[in-house]
C-alpha positions as CSV (number, residue, x, y, z in Angstrom):
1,X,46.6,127.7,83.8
2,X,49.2,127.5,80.8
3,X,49.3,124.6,79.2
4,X,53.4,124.5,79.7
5,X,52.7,124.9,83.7
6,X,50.0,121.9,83.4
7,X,52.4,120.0,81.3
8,X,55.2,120.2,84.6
9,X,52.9,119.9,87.5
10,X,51.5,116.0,85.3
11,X,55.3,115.4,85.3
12,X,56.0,115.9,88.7
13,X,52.9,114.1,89.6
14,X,53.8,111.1,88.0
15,X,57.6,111.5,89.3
16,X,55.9,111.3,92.9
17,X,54.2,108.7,92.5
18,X,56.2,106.3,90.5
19,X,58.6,107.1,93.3
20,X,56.2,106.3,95.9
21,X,55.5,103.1,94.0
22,X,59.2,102.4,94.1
23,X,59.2,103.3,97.8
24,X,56.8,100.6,99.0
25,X,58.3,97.9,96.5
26,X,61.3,98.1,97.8
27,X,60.1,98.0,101.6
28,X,58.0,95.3,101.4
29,X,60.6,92.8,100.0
30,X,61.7,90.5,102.6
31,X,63.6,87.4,102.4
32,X,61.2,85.9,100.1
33,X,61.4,82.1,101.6
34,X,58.2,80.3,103.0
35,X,58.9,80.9,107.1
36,X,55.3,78.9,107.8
37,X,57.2,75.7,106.3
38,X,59.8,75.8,109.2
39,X,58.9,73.5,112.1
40,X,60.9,73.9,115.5
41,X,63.2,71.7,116.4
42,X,63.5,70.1,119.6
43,X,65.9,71.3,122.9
44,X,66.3,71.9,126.3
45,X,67.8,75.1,127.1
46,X,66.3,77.8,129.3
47,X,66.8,81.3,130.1
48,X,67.9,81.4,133.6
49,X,68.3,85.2,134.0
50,X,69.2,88.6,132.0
51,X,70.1,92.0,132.3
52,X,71.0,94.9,129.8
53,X,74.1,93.6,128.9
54,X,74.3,89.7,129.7
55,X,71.9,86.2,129.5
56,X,72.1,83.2,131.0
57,X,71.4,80.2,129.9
58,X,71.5,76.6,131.2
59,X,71.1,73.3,129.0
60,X,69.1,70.5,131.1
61,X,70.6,67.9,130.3
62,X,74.0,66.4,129.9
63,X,76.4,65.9,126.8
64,X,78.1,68.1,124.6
65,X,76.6,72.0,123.9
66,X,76.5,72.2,120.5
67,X,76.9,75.9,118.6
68,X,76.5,76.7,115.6
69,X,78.1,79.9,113.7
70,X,76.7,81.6,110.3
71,X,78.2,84.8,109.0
72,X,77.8,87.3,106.3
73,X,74.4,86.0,105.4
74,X,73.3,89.3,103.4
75,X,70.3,89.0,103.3
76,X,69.9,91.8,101.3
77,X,66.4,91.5,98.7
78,X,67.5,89.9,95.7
79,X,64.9,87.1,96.0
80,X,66.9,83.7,94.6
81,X,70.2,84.4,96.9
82,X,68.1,85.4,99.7
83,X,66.0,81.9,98.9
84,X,69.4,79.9,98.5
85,X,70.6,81.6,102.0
86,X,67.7,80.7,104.3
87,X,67.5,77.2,103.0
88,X,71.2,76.8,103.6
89,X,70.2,78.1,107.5
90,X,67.6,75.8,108.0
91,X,69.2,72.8,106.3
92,X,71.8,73.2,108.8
93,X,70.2,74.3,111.9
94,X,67.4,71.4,111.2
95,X,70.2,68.7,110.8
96,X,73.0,69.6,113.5
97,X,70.3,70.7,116.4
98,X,72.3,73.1,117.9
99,X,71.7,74.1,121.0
100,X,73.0,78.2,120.0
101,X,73.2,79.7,116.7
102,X,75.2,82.4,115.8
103,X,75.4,85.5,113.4
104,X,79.0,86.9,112.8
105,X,77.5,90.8,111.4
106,X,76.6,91.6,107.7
107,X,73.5,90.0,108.3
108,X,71.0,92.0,106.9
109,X,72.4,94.2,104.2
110,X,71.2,96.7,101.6
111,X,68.6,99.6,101.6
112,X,64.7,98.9,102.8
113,X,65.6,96.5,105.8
114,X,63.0,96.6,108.0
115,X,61.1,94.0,106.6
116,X,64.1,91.5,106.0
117,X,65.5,92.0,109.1
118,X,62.2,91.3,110.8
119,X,61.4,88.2,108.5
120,X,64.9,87.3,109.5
121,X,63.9,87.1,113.2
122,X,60.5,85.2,112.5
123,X,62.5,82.3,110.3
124,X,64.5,82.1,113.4
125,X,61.8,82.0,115.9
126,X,59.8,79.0,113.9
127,X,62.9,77.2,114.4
128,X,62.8,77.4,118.0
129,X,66.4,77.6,118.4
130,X,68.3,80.2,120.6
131,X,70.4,82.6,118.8
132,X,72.7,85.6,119.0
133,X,74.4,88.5,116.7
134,X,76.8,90.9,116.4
135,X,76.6,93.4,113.8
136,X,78.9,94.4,110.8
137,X,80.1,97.2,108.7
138,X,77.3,97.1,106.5
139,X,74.2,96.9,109.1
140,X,72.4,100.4,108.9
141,X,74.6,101.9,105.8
142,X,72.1,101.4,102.8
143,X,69.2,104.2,101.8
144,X,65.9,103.8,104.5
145,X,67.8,100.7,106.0
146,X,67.7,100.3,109.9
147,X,70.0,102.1,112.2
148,X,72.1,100.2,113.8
149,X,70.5,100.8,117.1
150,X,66.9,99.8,115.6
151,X,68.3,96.2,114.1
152,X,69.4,95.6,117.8
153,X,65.5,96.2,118.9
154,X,64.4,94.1,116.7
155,X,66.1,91.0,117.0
156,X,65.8,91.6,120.8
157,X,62.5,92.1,120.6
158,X,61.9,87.9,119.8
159,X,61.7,85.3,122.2
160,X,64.6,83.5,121.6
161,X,66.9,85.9,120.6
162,X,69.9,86.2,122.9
163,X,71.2,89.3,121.3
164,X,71.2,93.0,123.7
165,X,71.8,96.2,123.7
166,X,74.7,96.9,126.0
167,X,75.2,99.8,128.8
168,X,74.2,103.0,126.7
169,X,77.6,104.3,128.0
170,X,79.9,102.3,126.1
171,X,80.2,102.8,122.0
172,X,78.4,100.7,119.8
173,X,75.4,97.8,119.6
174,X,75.2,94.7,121.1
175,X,78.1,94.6,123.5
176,X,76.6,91.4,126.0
177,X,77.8,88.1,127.0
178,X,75.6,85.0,126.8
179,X,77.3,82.8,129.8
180,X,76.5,79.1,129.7
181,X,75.3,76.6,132.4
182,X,75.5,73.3,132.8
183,X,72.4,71.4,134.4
184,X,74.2,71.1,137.6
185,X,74.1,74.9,137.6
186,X,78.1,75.3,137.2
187,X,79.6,77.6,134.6
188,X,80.8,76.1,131.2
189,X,81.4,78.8,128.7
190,X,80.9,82.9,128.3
191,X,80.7,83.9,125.0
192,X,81.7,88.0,124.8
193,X,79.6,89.6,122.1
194,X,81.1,92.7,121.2
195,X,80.4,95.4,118.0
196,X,83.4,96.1,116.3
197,X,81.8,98.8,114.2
198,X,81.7,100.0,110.5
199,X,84.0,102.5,109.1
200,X,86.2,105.0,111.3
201,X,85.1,108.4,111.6
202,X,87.3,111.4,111.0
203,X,87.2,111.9,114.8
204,X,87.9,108.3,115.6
205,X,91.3,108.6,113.4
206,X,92.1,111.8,115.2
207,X,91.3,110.3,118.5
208,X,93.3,106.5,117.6
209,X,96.1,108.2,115.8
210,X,95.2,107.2,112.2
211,X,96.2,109.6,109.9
212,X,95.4,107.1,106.5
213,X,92.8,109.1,104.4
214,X,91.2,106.2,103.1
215,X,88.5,104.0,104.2
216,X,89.1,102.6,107.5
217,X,87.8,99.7,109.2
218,X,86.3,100.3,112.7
219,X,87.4,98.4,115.3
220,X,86.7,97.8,119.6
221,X,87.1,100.9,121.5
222,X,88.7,101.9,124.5
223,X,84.9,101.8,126.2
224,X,84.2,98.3,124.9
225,X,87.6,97.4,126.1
226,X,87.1,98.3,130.0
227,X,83.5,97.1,129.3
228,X,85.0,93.7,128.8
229,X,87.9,93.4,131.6
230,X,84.6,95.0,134.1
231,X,81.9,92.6,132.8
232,X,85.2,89.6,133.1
233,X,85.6,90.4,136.5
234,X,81.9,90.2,137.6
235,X,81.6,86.6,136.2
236,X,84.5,85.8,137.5
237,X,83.5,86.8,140.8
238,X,80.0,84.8,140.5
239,X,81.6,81.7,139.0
240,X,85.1,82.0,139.3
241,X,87.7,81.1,136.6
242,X,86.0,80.1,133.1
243,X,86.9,79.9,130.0
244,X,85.2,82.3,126.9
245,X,85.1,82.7,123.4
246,X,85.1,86.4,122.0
247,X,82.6,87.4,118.6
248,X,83.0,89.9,116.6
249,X,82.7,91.2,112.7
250,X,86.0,93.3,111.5
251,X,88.9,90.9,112.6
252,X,90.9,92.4,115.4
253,X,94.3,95.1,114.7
254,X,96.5,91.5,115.4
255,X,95.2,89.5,112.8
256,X,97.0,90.4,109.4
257,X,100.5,91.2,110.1
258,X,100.8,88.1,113.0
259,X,100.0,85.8,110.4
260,X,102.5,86.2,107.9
261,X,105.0,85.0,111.4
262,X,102.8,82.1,112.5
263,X,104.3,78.6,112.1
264,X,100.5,77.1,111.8
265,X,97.8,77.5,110.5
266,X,94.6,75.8,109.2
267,X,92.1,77.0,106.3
268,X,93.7,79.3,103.6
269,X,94.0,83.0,103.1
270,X,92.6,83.8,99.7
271,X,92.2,87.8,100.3
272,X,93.7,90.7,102.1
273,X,92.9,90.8,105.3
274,X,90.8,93.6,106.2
275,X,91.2,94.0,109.9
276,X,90.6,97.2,112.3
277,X,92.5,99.9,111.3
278,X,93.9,100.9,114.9
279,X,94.5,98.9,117.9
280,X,92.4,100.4,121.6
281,X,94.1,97.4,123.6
282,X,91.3,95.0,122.9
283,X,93.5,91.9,122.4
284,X,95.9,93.0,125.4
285,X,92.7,92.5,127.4
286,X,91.7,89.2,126.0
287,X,95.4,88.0,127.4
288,X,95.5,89.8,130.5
289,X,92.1,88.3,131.8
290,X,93.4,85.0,130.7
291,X,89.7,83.3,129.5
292,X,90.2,83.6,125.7
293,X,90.2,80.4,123.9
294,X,89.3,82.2,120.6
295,X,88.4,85.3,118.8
296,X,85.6,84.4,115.9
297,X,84.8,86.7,112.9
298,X,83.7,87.2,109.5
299,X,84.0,90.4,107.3
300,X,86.5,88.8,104.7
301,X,84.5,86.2,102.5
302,X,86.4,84.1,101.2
303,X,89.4,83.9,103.9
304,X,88.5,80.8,106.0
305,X,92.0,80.8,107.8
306,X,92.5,80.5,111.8
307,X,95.5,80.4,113.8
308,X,97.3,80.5,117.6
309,X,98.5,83.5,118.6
310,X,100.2,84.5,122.1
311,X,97.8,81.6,123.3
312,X,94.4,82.4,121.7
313,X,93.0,81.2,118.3
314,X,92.0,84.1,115.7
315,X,89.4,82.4,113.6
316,X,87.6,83.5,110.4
317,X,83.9,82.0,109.8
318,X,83.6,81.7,106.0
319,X,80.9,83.4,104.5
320,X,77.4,82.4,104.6
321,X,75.5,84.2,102.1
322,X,74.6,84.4,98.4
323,X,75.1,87.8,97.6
324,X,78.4,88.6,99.5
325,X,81.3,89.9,96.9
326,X,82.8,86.4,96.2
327,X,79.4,84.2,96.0
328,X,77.3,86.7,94.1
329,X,80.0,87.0,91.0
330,X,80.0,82.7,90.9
331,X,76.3,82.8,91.0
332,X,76.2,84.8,88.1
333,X,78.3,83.1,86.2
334,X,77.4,80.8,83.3
């Protein structure tokens, strides 16, 4: 063999394998904090009965339900943020006891996610607390991360996760309700989890009548949409009328232009709002079932602004994480 061929074929060689190295470094970082240290807390809240697209759960005794909401953790491998982030979780979750805990999407960012997004699941299940997610625009989008789908069947796949699936006939992951029982068995809350997506497709523009060529936000769909006034009616019919609270990542088609006209509002908007570029008659749904107390997202870090409009509350959930856009340059900082 020439020495010129030999000299190639040791190159590639070690190409391959420093790549391969690369590879499993990068898979087997997780979120880096000590999950064995985490000791459950204590509640009394049971799983009275699923299905694909719904739980229900009762709290045993009486007093308030406490919830708790977290968004835009990141928890995307950079080992000090992720460390900061988990403590900030457990700090909280340890001191208020909640009886629910929350994630508002952008949970597990970044390439190589299996891992995180499984360690993730594990801090959550040696707390002992029940909890529930939507995903973001950035679950699934980063080199040999998760699909979308497969974060879904992982956080599912725990004990006291809350979080399903959906009917496979309606777009996206995670589209489910988590209803809520007093101990005397009677309904006192339905929260609507519902995807609102990433970015919008070529063929979602064509199909929504969006003819901007830039990034676009995704939104809730005209599937999700009869999703929710079908899945309202069926609790309705078991429990009659209730009252719900809706969760989702991108803020809804409403939320930007309505708030320049509202005559209050608490929190402050420090950035554009980046809401769903198209509007599939998600909100007209929230007001013509008449349950809606408040919409809940995340998405925009720093905007931590809420406000009433046409009788239901649009509510950011500031950012939760170290290594979104606004935390990650402060960090950093000297």
């Amino acid at each position: 063999m020439k020495k010129g061929i030999k000299i190639i074929l040791a190159v590639l060689l070690v190409g391959i394998i420093g790549f391969g190295g690369f590879i499993l470094y990068q898979s087997s970082k997780g979120i880096s904090y000590d999950i064995s240290s985490v000791e459950k807390i204590e509640n009394d809240v049971e799983i009275i009965k699923e299905d694909e697209d719904s739980v229900t759960i009762r709290k045993n005794s009486d007093g308030e339900f406490k919830v708790l909401m977290f968004t835009d953790t990141h928890f995307c491998g950079k080992r000090e943020k992720d460390i900061m982030c988990a403590e900030y979780i457990v700090k909280n979750i340890t001191e208020q006891k909640p009886d629910l805990v929350i994630f508002g999407g952008d949970n597990i960012s970044g390439g190589f996610t299996k891992k995180r997004a499984t360690e993730f699941a594990v801090l959550m299940e040696n707390l002992g607390v029940y909890w529930a997610a939507v995903l973001g625009n950035h679950e699934g989008e980063g080199f040999l991360a998760v699909s979308r789908e497969e974060n879904v069947e992982i956080f599912s796949s725990y004990e006291y996760c809350l979080m399903r699936e959906g009917k496979e006939d309606i777009d996206g992951h995670g589209n489910y309700t988590v209803n809520i029982l007093n101990n005397d068995g009677t309904l006192k809350e339905v929260f609507f989890f519902m995807d609102s997506g990433s970015y919008m497709s070529d063929e979602l523009k064509a199909q929504y009548g969006v003819t901007d060529d830039d990034e676009v936000y995704d939104g809730i769909k005209t599937s999700q949409v009869e999703w929710y006034k079908e899945k309202h009616d069926e609790i309705e019919a078991e429990y009659g009328k209730f009252k719900s609270v809706t969760v989702v990542h991108i803020p809804p088609y409403q939320t930007e232009g309505n708030y320049e006209n509202t005559h209050f509002a608490y929190g402050e908007k420090r950035e554009g709002v980046c809401e769903s570029g198209f509007d599939a008659g998600f909100f007209d749904a929230l007001k013509e079932k008449g349950s809606t107390q408040a919409v809940y997202f995340g998405h925009d870090h720093v905007n931590d602004f809420g406000y009433e409009y046409e009788g239901i509350l649009l509510s950011y959930i500031q950012s939760s994480g170290y290594s979104s856009y606004n935390m990650e340059s402060k960090f950093d900082s000297p």
